[in-house]
C-alpha positions in Angstrom: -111.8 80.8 147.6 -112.1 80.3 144.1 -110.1 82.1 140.8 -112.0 84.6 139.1 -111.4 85.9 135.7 -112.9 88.9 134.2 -113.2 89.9 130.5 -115.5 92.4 128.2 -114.4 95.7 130.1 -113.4 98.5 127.2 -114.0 101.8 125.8 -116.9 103.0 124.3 -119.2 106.0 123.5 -122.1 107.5 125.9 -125.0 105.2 125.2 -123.5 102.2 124.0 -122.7 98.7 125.0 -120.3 96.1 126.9 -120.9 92.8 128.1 -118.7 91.2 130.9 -118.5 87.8 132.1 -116.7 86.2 134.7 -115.4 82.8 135.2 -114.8 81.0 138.5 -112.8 78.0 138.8 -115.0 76.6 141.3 -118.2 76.5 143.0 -119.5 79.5 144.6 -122.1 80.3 146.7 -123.3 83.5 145.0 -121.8 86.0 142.4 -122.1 89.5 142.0 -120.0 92.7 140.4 -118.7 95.6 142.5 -117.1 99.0 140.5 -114.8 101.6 141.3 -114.3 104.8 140.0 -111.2 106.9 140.2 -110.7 108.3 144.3 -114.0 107.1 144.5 -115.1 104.1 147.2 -116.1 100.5 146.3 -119.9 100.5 144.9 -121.6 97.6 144.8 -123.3 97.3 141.4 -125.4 94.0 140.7 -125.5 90.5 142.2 -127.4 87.3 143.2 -127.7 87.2 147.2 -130.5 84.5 146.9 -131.2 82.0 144.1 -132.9 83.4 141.2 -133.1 86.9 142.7 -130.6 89.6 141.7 -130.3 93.2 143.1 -129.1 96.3 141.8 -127.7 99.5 142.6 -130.3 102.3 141.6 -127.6 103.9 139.5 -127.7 101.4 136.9 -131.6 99.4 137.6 -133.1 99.4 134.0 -129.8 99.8 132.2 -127.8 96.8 133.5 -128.3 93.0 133.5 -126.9 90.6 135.3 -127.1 87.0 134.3 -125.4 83.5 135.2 -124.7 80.2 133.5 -124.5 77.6 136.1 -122.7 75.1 133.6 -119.5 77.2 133.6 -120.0 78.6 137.0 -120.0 81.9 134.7 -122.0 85.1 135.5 -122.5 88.2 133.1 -123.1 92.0 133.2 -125.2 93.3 130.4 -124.4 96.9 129.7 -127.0 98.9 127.7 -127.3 102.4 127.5 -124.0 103.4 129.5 -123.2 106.9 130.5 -119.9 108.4 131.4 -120.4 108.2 135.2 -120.0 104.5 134.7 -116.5 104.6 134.0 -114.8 102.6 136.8 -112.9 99.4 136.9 -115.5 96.6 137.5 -114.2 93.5 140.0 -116.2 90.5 139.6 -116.7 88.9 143.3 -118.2 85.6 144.8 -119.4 83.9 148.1 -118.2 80.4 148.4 -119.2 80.4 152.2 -121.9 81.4 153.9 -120.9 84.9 154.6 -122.0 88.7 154.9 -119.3 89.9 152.3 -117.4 88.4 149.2 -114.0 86.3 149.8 -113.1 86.0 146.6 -112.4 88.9 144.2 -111.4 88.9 140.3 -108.3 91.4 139.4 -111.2 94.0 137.4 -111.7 94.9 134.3 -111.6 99.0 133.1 -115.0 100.3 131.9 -114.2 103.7 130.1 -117.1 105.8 128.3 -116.6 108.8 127.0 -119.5 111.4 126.3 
């Protein structure tokens, strides 16, 4: 398992803005970011699965980037054009074995957007 550290999360208004980033302390395998709303489950959001290929959930395909830095074992989450229903806490997460599901998770960052 490796540290991760999340940052960028914040309040804004219905069509704006945020860009997170997380930081690992070490290598991983793959990265990706996972949200949760209020009494709502888990949802996976973006993430890299295979080098150079990332995957989104259809909620947010169009509107949300995601991006890495390989130098500082860094990904991002570009956040354009954000609507209410994206409030959630967002939970960076990484693979650093060869697994079906993330081992390592960040302590999440609060996305609020108000309408």
């Amino acid at each position: 398992q490796v540290q991760l550290v999340e940052s960028g999360g914040g309040l804004v208004q219905a069509g704006g803005s945020l860009r997170l980033s997380c930081a690992a302390s070490g290598r991983t395998l793959s990265m990706g970011w996972i949200r949760q709303a209020p009494e709502q489950e888990r949802e996976f959001v973006a993430g890299f699965r295979d080098p150079g290929f990332a995957n989104y959930a259809d909620s947010v395909k169009g509107r949300f980037t995601i991006s890495r830095d390989n130098t500082k074992n860094t990904v991002y989450l570009q956040m354009n054009n954000l609507k209410p229903e994206d409030t959630a806490v967002y939970y960076c997460a990484a693979r650093t074995i060869v697994a079906p599901s993330y081992d390592s998770w960040g302590q999440g960052t609060q996305v609020t957007v108000s309408s």
